[in-house]
C-alpha positions in Angstrom: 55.1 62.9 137.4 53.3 60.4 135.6 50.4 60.8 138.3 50.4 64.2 137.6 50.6 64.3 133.6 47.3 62.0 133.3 45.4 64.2 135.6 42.3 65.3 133.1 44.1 63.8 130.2 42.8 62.0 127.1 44.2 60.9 123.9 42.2 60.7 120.9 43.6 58.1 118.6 42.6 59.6 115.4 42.8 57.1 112.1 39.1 55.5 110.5 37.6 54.5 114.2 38.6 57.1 116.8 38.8 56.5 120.4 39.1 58.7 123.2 42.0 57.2 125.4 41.3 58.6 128.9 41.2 57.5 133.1 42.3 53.8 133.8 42.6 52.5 130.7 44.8 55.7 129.1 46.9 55.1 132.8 47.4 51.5 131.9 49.0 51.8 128.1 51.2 55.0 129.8 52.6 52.7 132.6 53.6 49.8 129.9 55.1 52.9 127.9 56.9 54.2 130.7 58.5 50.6 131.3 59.4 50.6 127.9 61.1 53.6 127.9 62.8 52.7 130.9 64.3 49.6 129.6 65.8 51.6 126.6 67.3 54.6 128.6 69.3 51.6 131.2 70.3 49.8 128.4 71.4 52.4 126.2 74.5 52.9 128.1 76.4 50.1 126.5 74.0 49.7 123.4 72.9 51.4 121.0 69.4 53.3 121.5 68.5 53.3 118.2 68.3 49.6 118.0 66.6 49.4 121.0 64.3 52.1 120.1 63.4 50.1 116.5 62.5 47.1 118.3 60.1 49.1 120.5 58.7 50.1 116.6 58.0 47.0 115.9 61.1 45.3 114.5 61.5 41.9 115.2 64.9 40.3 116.0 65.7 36.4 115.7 68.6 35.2 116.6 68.6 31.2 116.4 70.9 30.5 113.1 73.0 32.8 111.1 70.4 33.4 108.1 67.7 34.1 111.0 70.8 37.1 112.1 71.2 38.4 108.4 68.1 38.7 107.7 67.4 41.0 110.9 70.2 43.2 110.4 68.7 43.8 106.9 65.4 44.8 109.2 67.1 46.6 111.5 69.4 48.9 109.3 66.6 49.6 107.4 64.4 50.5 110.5 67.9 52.6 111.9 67.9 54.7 108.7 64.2 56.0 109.1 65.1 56.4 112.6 68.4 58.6 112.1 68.3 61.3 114.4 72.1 62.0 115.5 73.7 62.1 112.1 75.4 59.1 112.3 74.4 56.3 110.6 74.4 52.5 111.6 75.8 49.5 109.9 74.0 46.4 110.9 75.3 42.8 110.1 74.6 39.5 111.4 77.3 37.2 112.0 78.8 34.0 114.4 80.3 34.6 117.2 83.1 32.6 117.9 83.3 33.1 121.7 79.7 31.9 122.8 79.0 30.2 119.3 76.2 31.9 119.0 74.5 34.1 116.0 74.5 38.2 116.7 74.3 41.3 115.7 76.7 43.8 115.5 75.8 47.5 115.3 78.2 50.2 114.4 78.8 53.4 114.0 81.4 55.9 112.3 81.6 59.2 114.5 84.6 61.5 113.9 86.9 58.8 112.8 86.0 56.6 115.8 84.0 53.3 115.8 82.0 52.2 118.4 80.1 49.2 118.6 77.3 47.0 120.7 75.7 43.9 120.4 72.6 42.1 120.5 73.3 38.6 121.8 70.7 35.8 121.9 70.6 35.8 125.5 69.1 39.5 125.2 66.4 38.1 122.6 65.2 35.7 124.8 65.2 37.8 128.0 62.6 40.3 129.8 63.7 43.0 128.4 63.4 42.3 125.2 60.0 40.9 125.8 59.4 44.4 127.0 60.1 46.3 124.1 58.2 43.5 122.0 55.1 43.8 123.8 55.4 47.8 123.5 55.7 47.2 119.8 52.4 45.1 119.5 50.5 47.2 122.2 51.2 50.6 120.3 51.3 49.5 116.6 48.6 51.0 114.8 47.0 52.7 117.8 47.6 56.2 116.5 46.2 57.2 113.1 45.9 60.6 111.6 44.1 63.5 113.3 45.1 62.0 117.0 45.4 64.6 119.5 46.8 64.7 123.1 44.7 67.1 125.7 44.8 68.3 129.2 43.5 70.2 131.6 39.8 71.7 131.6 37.6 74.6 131.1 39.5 77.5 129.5 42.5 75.9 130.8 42.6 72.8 128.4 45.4 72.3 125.9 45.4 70.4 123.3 48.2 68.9 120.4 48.5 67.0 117.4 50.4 64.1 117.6 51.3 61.3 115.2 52.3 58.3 117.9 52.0 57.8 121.6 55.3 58.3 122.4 54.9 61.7 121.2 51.6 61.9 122.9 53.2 61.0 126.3 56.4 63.4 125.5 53.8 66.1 125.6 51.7 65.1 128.0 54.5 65.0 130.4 56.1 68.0 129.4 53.3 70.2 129.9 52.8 68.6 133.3 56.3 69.6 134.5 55.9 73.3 132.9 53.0 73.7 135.8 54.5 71.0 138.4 57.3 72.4 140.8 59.9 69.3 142.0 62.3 69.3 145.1 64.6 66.6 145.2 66.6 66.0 149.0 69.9 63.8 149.4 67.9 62.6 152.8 64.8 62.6 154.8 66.9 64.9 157.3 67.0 68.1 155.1 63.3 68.1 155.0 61.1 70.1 157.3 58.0 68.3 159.1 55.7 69.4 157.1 57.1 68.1 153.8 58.7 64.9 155.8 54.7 64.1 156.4 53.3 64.8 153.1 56.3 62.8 151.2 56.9 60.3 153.3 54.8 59.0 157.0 51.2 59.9 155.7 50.2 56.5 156.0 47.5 57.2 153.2 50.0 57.9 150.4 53.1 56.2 151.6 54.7 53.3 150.0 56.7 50.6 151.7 59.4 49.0 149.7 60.9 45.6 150.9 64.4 45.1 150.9 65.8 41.3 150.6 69.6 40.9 151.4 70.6 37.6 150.0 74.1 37.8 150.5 75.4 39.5 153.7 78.6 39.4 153.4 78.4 41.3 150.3 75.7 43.6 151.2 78.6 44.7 153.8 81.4 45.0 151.5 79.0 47.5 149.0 78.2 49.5 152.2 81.6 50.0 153.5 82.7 51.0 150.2 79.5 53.1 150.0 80.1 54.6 153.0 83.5 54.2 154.2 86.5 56.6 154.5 88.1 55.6 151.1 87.0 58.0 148.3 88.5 55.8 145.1 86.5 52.8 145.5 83.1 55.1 145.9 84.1 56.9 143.1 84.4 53.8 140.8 81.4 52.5 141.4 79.5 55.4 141.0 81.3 55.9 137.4 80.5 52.0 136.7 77.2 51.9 137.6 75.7 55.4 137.3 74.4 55.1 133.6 72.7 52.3 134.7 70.4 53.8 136.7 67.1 54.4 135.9 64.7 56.3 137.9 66.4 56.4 141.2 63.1 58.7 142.9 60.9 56.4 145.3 
């Protein structure tokens, strides 16, 4: 859908130096977007999205003593407030974790007399995804002044909107490719007919090839049994475990 979105698409960046943001290099910042957004929708099912949306805005998280932790939840609530968007709002503290004596933070939030709460560890800080989210912050920050516009298409058929960041830009973008884009989605190759089979799959001019690396056989087994097997509780399990955790499952 990406593909598709991009197809005779620019983005002018608006602000005291426009540029027009178009062809490989427009494809380039949208895939980096697109990972970024990716990392936040698998890891907001156990934390919270709004923290991991600010850090993709350009809020910067240390984590190596307790003052470095206080003084980022002071960041990061502030960040969370502009941010608001469900109603509920965040409390942000740093503090020492006893059990991996370690600083964190701690977000939480009040809903309907309920508290539910997620941490960022250290470990998270230092890691890829993290990193990810950084390097969205620093590619996108001050990209987008005022006046920048999203377009597509060509001729009488062009469209264009105003937009005030590229995540709005790309929201659009996409949106408007899937209001012209039909999608089919099969369980297996099977339920196709040839003709579709070919064009998805065997034409050896679009086809990808994806390799598989089974480290631990014994295990690999034991998932596919489960996976596959007569038993429905242990399927079901999984699936409500590990579902959220999926990101874009189409290849």
């Amino acid at each position: 859908m990406l593909r598709v979105a991009l197809n005779h698409a620019s983005i002018t960046t608006g602000g005291a130096a426009p540029r027009v943001l178009q062809g490989d290099e427009l494809a380039e910042l949208a895939s980096k977007h697109q990972h970024a957004e990716h990392v936040i929708e698998r890891l907001s099912a156990f934390m919270d999205a709004e923290a991991l949306r600010a850090i993709a805005d350009g809020v910067e998280i240390k984590l190596d003593t307790v003052q470095d932790a206080e003084a980022s939840a002071v960041a990061l609530q502030a960040k969370l407030r502009e941010l608001n968007t469900n109603g509920v709002p965040a409390e942000v503290a740093g503090e020492f974790d006893a059990r991996t004596d370690k600083p964190i933070l701690r977000i939480s939030r009040h809903h309907h007399g309920n508290i539910k709460s997620s941490i960022i560890t250290q470990d998270f800080v230092h890691g890829a995804d993290y990193a990810a989210l950084s390097e969205e912050a620093h590619i996108f920050r001050d990209l987008i002044g005022e006046g920048a516009k999203a377009s597509r298409g060509e001729g009488e058929k062009a469209k264009e909107e105003k937009v005030t960041d590229f995540r709005g830009a790309m929201q659009w973008l996409i949106s408007e490719a899937e209001r012209t884009t039909g999608r089919q989605r099969y369980k297996g190759l099977g339920e196709m007919n040839p003709e579709q089979l070919w064009e998805t799959t065997m034409d050896p001019t679009v086809r990808r090839l994806l390799r598989v690396q089974i480290d631990d056989a014994i295990e690999a087994d034991r998932v596919f049994t489960m996976l596959m097997g007569d038993e429905v509780e242990p399927r079901r399990d999984f699936i409500e475990t590990n579902a959220l955790r999926a990101g874009n499952i189409d290849v």
